[in-house]
C-alpha positions in Angstrom: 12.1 -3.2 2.7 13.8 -5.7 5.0 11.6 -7.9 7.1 10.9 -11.2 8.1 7.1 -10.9 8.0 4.5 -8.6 6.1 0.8 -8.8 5.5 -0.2 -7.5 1.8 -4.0 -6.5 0.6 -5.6 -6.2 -3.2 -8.7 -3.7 -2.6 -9.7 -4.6 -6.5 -12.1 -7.2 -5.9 -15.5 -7.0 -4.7 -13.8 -8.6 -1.1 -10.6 -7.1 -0.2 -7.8 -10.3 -0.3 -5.4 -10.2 2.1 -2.3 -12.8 2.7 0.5 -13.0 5.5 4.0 -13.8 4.3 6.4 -15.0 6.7 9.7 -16.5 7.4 9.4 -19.4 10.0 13.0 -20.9 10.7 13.4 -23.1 7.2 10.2 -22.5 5.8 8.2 -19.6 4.1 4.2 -20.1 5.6 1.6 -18.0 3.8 -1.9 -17.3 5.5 -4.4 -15.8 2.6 -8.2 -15.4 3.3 -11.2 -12.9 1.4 -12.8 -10.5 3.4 -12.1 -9.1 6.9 -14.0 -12.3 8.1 -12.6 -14.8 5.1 -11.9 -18.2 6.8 -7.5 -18.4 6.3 -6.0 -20.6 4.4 -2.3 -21.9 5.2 0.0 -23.3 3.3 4.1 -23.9 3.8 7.4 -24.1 2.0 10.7 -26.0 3.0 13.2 -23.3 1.9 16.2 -25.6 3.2 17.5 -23.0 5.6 16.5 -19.5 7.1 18.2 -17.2 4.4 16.9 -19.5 1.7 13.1 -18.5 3.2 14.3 -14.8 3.4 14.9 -14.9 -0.2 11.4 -16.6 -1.2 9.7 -14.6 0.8 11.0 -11.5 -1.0 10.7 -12.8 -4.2 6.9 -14.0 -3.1 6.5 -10.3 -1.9 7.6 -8.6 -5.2 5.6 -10.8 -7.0 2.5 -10.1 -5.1 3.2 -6.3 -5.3 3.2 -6.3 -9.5 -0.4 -8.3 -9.3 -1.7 -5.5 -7.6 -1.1 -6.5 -3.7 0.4 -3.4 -1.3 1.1 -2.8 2.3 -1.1 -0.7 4.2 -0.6 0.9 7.5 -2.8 3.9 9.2 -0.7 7.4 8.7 -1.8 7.6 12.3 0.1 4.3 13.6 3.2 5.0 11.6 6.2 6.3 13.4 8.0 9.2 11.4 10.1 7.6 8.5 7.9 4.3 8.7 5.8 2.9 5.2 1.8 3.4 5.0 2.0 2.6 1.8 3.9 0.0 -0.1 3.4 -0.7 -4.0 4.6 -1.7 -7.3 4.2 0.5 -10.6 1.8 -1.6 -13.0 3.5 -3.0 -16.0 6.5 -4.4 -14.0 8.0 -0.7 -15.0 10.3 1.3 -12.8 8.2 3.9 -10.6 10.8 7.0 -10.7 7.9 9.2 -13.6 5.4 9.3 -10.4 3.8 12.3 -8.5 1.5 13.1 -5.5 -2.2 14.8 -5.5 -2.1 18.7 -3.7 -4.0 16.7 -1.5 -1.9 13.8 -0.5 -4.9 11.1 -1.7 -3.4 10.0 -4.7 -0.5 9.1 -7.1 0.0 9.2 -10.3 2.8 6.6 -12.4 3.4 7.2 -15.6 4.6 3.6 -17.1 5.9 2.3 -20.5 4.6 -1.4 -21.9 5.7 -4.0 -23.3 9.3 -2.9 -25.1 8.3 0.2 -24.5 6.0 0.1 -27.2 3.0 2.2 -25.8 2.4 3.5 -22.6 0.0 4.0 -19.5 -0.7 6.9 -16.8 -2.7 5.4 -13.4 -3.9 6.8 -10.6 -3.0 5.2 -6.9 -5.5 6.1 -4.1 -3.2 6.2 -1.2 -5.6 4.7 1.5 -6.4 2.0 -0.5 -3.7 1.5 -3.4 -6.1 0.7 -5.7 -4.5 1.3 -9.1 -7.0 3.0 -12.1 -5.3 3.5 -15.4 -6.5 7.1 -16.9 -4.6 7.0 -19.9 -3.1 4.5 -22.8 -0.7 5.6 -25.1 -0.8 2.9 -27.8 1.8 2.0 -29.6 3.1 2.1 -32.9 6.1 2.2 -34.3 8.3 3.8 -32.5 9.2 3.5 -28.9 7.0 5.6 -26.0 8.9 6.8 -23.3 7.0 8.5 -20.4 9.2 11.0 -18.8 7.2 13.2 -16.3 3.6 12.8 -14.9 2.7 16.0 -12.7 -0.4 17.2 -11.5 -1.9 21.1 -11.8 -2.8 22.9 -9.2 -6.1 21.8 -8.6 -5.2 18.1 -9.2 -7.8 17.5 -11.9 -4.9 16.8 -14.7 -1.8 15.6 -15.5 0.9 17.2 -17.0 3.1 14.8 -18.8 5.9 14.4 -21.4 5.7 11.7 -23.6 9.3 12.0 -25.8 9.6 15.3 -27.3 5.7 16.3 -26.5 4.4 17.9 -23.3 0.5 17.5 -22.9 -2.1 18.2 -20.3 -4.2 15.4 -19.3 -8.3 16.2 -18.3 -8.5 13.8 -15.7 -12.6 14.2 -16.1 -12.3 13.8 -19.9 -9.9 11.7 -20.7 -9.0 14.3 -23.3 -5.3 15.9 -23.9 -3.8 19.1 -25.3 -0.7 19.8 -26.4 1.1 22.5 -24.6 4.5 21.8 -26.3 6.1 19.3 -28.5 9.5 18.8 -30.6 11.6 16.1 -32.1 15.2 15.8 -31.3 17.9 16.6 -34.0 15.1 17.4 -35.9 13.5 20.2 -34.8 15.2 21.2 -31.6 18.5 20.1 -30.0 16.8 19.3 -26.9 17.1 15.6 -25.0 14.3 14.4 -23.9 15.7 12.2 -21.1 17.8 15.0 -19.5 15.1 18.0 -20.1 11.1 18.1 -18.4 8.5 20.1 -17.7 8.4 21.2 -14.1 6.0 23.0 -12.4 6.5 26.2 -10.1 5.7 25.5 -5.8 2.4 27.0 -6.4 1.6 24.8 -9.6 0.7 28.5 -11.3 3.8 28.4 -14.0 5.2 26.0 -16.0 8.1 25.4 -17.6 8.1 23.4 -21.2 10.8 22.9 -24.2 9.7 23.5 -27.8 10.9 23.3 -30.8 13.1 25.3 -32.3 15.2 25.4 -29.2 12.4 27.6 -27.0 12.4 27.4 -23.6 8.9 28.3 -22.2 6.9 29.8 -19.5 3.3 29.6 -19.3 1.1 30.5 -17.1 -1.7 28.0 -15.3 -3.8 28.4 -18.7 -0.8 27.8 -21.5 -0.3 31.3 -22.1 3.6 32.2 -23.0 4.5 34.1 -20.1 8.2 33.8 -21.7 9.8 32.9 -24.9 13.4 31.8 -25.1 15.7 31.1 -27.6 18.6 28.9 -26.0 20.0 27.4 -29.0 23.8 27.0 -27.2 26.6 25.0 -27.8 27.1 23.5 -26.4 23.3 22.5 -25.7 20.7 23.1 -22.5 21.0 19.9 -20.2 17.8 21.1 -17.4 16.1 23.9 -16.2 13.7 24.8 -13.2 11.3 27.6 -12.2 12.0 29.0 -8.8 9.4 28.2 -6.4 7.6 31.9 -6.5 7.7 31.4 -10.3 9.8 34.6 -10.8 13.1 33.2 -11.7 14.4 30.8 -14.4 17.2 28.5 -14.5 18.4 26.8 -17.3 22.2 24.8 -17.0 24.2 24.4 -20.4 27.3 21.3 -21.2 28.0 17.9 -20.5 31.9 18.9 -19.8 32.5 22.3 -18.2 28.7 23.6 -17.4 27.5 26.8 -16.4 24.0 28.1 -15.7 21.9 31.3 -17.3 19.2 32.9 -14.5 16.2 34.7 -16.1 13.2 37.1 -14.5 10.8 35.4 -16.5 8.3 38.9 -15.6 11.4 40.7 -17.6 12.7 38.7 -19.9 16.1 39.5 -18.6 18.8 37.7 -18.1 20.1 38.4 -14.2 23.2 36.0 -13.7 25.8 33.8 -15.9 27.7 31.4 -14.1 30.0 28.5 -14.7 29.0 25.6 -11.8 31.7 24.9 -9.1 33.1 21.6 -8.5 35.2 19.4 -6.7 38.1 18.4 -8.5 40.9 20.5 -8.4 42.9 19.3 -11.0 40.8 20.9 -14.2 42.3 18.5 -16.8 41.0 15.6 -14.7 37.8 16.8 -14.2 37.2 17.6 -18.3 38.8 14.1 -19.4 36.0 12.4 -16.7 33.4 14.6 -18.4 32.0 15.4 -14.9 31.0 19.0 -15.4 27.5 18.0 -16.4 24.2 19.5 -14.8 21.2 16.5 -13.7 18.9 18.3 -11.5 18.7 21.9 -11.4 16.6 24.0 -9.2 16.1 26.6 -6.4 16.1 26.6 -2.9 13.1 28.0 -0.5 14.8 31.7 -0.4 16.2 31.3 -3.9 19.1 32.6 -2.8 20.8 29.6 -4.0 20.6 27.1 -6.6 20.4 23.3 -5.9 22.3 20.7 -8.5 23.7 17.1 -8.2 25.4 16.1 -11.6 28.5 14.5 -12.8 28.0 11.0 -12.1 25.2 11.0 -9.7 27.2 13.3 -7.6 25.2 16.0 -5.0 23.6 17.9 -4.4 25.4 21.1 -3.9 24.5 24.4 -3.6 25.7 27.4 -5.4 25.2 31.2 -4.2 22.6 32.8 -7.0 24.5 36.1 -7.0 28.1 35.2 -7.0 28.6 31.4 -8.1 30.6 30.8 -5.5 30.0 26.9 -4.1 28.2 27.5 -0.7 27.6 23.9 0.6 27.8 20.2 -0.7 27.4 16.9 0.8 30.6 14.6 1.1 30.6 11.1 -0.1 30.4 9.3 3.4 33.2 7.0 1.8 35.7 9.8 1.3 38.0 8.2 4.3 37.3 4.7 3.4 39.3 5.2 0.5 41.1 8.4 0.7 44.2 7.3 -2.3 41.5 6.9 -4.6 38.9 9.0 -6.6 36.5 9.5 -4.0 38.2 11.5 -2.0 37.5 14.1 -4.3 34.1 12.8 -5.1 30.2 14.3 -3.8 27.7 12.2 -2.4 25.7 9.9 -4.3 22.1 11.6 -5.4 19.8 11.0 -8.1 17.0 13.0 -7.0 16.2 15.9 -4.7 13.5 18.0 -3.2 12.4 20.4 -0.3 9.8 19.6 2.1 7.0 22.6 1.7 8.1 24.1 5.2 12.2 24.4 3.8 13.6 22.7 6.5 14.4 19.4 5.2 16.1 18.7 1.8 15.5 15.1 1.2 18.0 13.3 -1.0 17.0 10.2 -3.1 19.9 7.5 -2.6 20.5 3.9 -3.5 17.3 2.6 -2.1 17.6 5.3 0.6 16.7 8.9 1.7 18.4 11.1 3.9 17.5 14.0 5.2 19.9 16.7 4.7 19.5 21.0 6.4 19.2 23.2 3.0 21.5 26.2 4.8 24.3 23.8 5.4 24.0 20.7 3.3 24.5 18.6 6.9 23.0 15.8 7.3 19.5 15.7 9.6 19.1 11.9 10.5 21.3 9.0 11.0 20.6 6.3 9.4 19.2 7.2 6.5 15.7 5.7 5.9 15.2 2.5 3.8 12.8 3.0 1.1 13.6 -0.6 -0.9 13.4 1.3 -4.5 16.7 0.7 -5.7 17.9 3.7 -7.4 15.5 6.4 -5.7 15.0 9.3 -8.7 11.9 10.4 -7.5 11.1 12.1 -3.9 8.0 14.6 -3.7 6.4 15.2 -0.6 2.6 16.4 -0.3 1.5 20.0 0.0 1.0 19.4 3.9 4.7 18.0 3.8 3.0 14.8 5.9 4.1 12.5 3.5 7.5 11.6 1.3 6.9 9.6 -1.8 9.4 7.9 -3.2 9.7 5.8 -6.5 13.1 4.0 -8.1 14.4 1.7 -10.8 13.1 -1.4 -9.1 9.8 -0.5 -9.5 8.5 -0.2 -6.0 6.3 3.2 -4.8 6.8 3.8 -1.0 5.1 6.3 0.7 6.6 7.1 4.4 5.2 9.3 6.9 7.2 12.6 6.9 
């Protein structure tokens, strides 16, 4: 988030703290006071010149965010595409394993400690960002990786994946149950880092990997709703539940990829298809290993099927019936360097989603969104909008599609008005 000024709050104390960064010619001045009616206290710093000031107050703000400080504005005040919310993941962690209530009121950020030797799940409250940690992993001795945090439909837990296990998290308790869980090499060929529990739209279905190479289904209460073997070769890379819950995906290969489509009612298989792509030189495109699946999923009509992969590359869609490419969006340097490899190249995604209404596909950039129509793959909005993440691989929006949550490598959650 570029700016030359910005005014952060910490709700944790008994008197909200607030404090006014900004950049005044060669000098960074601070104004901090506690309580709405605090008395300020001021205080300066000689940067040496205007950029210099620029970068302390940056570095000021970033600090201030990990300690619990975040910007505030009312929903109601915010123009479209505008912050009213600005915060940093606890445990100087990235905030891309983050997801939003049904509601809209809160967050939830799954984070690793120290060497990733433990971990923590908190809850955010959006109007506040107020940070309350739920759940502590603690370590031992090997390393904890959280992969997903999601809520259930009601929003009183959390399903997570923590390495090879999937649990459900009793927000009320503080207790956990396993819903799935398996070791890699060991007991199942699946990876971790490429493979996650996801959710249906309705929150009613969910998807899970188990050992012995089983896909999963199950319903709301962790009934198997379907079984799969999928031990392939070569091996299952992601997968997705449509959004009614009646189809599954699941993508297979790191060179040439191709996808299986399940009725997960049936328990038959409806389509095989091998995943268009770019290049049109074959040879080139298995020597750069670019045939691999990141994100998978469906769009609103599941009529097609949404993927970026490769490196970073997306998204594009691909007819459901035929497998016939039906869209992508172009890397907007295709003509700034046309002799070289990215004139052949997609645009640069690492996450994706649909607002709840399917008219806007929002794409998760380098510390960008942009706002794409899912028919056409064209884009929506020019510029894209800032989000300051870095790396954005999380976008969710809320149920009432009033709100786009984004979370990166850098650690920052923003929270723009949709």
């Amino acid at each position: 988030m570029d700016t030359d000024e910005i005014t952060l709050v910490h709700h944790g104390f008994p008197k909200p703290k607030y404090v006014r960064l900004r950049v005044d010619g060669d000098s960074l001045r601070r104004e901090s006071r506690s309580g709405e009616s605090g008395r300020p206290r001021h205080s300066a710093k000689d940067c040496g010149s205007p950029t210099e000031a620029g970068y302390a107050l940056a570095k000021e703000t970033r600090k201030r965010l990990h300690d619990g400080f975040v910007m505030l504005r009312d929903p109601a005040e915010a123009a479209v595409g505008e912050p009213v919310l600005v915060a940093a993941a606890p445990n100087h962690c990235s905030s891309q394993v983050l997801d939003v209530h049904p509601d809209g009121h809160t967050l939830v950020v799954g984070t690793t400690l120290k060497g990733a030797y433990g971990a923590e799940i908190h809850l955010i409250d959006v109007a506040t960002g107020v940070r309350r940690p739920v759940h502590t992993e603690p370590a031992g001795e090997r390393q904890t990786f959280v992969h997903t945090v999601r809520f259930d439909a009601a929003g009183q837990g959390v399903v997570h994946a923590l390495n090879g296990e999937t649990r459900h998290l009793d927000l009320a308790t503080g207790t956990s149950r396993t819903l799935a869980s398996y070791e890699q090499w060991q007991t199942s060929d699946f990876n971790p880092f490429c493979l996650q529990p996801s959710w249906d739209r309705a929150r009613a279905r969910l998807l899970v990997f188990d050992a012995g190479n089983r896909a999963r289904v199950l319903d709301a209460a962790g009934a198997p709703l379907l079984d799969l073997d999928v031990a392939r070769q070569p091996e299952c890379r992601a997968g997705a539940l449509s959004p009614s819950g009646r189809l599954l995906a699941l993508a297979f290969g790191t060179g040439p990829a191709h996808v299986e489509v399940w009725d997960v009612d049936t328990g038959r298989q409806v389509q095989s298809h091998g995943f268009p792509f770019p290049y049109l030189d074959p040879e080139r495109r298995a020597a750069a290993g670019c045939g691999g699946v990141a994100v998978l999923g469906f769009d609103p009509t599941e009529r097609l099927l949404i993927a970026n992969g490769g490196f970073v590359e997306g998204p594009f869609a691909m007819a459901l019936d035929t497998g016939a490419l039906a869209w992508a969006v172009p890397d907007p340097y295709r003509w700034t360097f046309p002799e070289q490899y990215r004139a052949d190249r997609w645009g640069t995604c690492y996450a994706w989603t649909f607002s709840p209404d399917g008219t806007r596909l929002a794409v998760g950039g380098r510390g960008t969104v942009a706002l794409h129509d899912p028919a056409t793959g064209t884009a929506l909005l020019d510029p894209e909008l800032r989000t300051g993440t870095g790396r954005t691989h999380r976008v969710v929006y809320t149920d009432a599609g009033d709100l786009l949550v984004c979370g990166g490598d850098d650690g920052r959650i923003v929270v723009l008005r949709a």
